[in-house]
C-alpha positions in Angstrom: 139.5 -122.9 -77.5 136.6 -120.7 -75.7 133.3 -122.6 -75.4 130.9 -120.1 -76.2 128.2 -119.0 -74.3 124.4 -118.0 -73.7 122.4 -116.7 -70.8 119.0 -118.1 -69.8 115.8 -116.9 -67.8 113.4 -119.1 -65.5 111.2 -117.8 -63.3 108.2 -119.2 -60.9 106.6 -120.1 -58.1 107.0 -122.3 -55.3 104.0 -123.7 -53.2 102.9 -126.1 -50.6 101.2 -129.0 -52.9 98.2 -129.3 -50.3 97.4 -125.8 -49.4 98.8 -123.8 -52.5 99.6 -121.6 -50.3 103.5 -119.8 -51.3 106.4 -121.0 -49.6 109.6 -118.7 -49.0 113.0 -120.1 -48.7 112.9 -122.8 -50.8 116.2 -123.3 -52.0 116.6 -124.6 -56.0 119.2 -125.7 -58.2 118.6 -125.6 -61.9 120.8 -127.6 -64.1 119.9 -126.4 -68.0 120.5 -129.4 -70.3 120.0 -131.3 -73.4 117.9 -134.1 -73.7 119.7 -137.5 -73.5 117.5 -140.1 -75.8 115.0 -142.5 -75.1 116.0 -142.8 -71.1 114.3 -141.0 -68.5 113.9 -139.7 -65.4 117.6 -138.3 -64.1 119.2 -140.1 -67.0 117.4 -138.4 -69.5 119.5 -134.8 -69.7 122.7 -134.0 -70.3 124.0 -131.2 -68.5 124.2 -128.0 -71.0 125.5 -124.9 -68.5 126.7 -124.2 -65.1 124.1 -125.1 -61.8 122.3 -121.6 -60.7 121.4 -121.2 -57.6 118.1 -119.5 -56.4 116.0 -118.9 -53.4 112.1 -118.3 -53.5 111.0 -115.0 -51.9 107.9 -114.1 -49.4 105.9 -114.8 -52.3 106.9 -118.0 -53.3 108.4 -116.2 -56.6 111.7 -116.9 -58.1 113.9 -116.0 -61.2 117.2 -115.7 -62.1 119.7 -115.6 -65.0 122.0 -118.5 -65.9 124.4 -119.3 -68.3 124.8 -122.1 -70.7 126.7 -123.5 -73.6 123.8 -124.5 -75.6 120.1 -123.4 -75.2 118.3 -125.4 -72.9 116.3 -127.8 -74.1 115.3 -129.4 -70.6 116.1 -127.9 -67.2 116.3 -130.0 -63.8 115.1 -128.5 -60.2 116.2 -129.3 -57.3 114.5 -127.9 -54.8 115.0 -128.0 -51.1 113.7 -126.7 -47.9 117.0 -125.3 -46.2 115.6 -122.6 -43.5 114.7 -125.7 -41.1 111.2 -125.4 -39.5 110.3 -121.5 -40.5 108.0 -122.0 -43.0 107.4 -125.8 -42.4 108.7 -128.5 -43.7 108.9 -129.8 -46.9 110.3 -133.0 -48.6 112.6 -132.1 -51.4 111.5 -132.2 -55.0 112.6 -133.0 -57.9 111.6 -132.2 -61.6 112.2 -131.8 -65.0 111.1 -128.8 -67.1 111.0 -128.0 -70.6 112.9 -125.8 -71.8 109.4 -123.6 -73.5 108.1 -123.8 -69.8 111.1 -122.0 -68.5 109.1 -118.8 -67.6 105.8 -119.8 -65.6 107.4 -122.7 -63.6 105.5 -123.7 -60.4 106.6 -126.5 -58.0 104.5 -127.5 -55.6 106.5 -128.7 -52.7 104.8 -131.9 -50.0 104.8 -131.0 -46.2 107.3 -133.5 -44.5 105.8 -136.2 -42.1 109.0 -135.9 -40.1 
Protein backbone atom coordinates (compact mmCIF):
# COMPACT_ATOMS: atom_id res chain seq x y z
CA UNK A 1 0.00 0.00 0.00
CA UNK A 2 1.61 3.65 -0.98
CA UNK A 3 2.02 5.93 2.08
CA UNK A 4 1.01 9.07 0.87
CA UNK A 5 2.89 12.07 0.88
CA UNK A 6 3.33 15.92 1.47
CA UNK A 7 6.17 18.39 0.92
CA UNK A 8 7.21 20.99 3.51
CA UNK A 9 9.12 24.50 3.54
CA UNK A 10 11.62 25.80 6.40
CA UNK A 11 13.66 28.39 5.96
CA UNK A 12 16.22 30.69 8.31
CA UNK A 13 19.03 31.82 9.50
CA UNK A 14 22.06 30.72 11.18
CA UNK A 15 24.28 32.90 13.51
CA UNK A 16 26.97 33.04 15.93
CA UNK A 17 24.97 33.30 19.40
CA UNK A 18 27.58 36.01 20.75
CA UNK A 19 28.15 38.26 17.83
CA UNK A 20 24.92 37.64 15.64
CA UNK A 21 26.95 37.85 13.22
CA UNK A 22 25.82 35.08 10.05
CA UNK A 23 27.64 32.02 9.78
CA UNK A 24 28.06 30.05 6.34
CA UNK A 25 28.45 26.31 6.23
CA UNK A 26 26.54 25.24 8.86
CA UNK A 27 25.41 22.05 8.01
CA UNK A 28 21.51 20.99 9.34
CA UNK A 29 19.44 18.06 9.40
CA UNK A 30 15.68 18.52 9.85
CA UNK A 31 13.71 15.65 10.92
CA UNK A 32 9.74 16.82 10.52
CA UNK A 33 7.64 14.95 13.14
CA UNK A 34 4.75 14.52 15.35
CA UNK A 35 4.65 15.29 18.79
CA UNK A 36 5.12 12.24 21.12
CA UNK A 37 3.05 13.10 24.57
CA UNK A 38 3.95 14.45 27.71
CA UNK A 39 8.01 13.51 27.22
CA UNK A 40 10.36 15.90 26.10
CA UNK A 41 13.38 16.92 24.86
CA UNK A 42 14.54 14.15 22.00
CA UNK A 43 11.83 11.90 23.24
CA UNK A 44 9.18 14.15 22.54
CA UNK A 45 8.69 13.63 18.47
CA UNK A 46 8.08 11.02 16.45
CA UNK A 47 9.58 11.09 13.18
CA UNK A 48 6.83 12.14 10.40
CA UNK A 49 9.10 12.31 6.92
CA UNK A 50 12.47 11.64 5.53
CA UNK A 51 15.78 13.76 7.17
CA UNK A 52 16.57 16.80 4.60
CA UNK A 53 19.63 17.88 4.42
CA UNK A 54 20.76 21.69 4.14
CA UNK A 55 23.63 23.99 4.22
CA UNK A 56 23.49 27.72 5.24
CA UNK A 57 24.85 30.13 2.59
CA UNK A 58 27.23 33.43 2.86
CA UNK A 59 24.39 34.88 4.61
CA UNK A 60 23.69 32.63 7.11
CA UNK A 61 20.24 31.92 5.11
CA UNK A 62 18.78 28.53 4.50
CA UNK A 63 15.62 26.78 3.05
CA UNK A 64 14.68 23.86 1.43
CA UNK A 65 11.85 21.51 0.60
CA UNK A 66 11.20 18.18 2.26
CA UNK A 67 8.81 15.57 2.22
CA UNK A 68 6.72 13.98 4.78
CA UNK A 69 3.91 11.56 5.51
CA UNK A 70 1.98 13.76 7.80
CA UNK A 71 2.34 17.61 8.29
CA UNK A 72 4.74 18.53 10.62
CA UNK A 73 3.78 19.33 13.74
CA UNK A 74 7.39 19.66 15.27
CA UNK A 75 10.66 19.67 13.32
CA UNK A 76 14.24 18.77 14.90
CA UNK A 77 17.63 20.59 13.80
CA UNK A 78 20.63 19.32 13.90
CA UNK A 79 23.01 21.57 13.15
CA UNK A 80 26.72 21.21 12.75
CA UNK A 81 29.78 22.99 11.84
CA UNK A 82 31.33 20.64 9.04
CA UNK A 83 33.82 23.11 7.00
CA UNK A 84 36.43 22.77 10.04
CA UNK A 85 37.99 26.17 11.12
CA UNK A 86 36.70 28.52 7.93
CA UNK A 87 34.25 30.30 9.51
CA UNK A 88 35.20 29.38 13.18
CA UNK A 89 34.11 27.00 15.24
CA UNK A 90 31.03 26.20 16.59
CA UNK A 91 29.56 23.53 19.01
CA UNK A 92 26.75 21.69 17.51
CA UNK A 93 23.12 22.56 18.29
CA UNK A 94 20.32 21.07 18.77
CA UNK A 95 16.55 22.25 18.77
CA UNK A 96 13.11 21.69 18.37
CA UNK A 97 10.83 23.90 16.28
CA UNK A 98 7.24 24.18 15.82
CA UNK A 99 5.85 23.36 13.11
CA UNK A 100 3.97 27.31 12.69
CA UNK A 101 7.72 28.59 13.17
CA UNK A 102 8.90 26.60 10.14
CA UNK A 103 9.45 29.83 8.02
CA UNK A 104 11.56 32.44 10.12
CA UNK A 105 13.81 29.90 11.93
CA UNK A 106 17.03 31.27 13.44
CA UNK A 107 19.67 29.22 15.32
CA UNK A 108 22.16 30.84 16.94
CA UNK A 109 25.18 28.61 16.96
CA UNK A 110 28.08 28.94 20.34
CA UNK A 111 31.79 29.46 19.31
CA UNK A 112 33.67 26.20 20.39
CA UNK A 113 36.34 26.56 23.34
CA UNK A 114 38.25 23.84 21.63
Amino acid sequence: VPVESETYWIEGLVRDAESGEPIKGIRMTVLPGAAAGSTSGVDAMKVAGSPLELYSGKGGEFSGEGTAYQTPELYRLECMDVDGTANGSYEPSFMMVPGSEAADIVVEMTPSTK
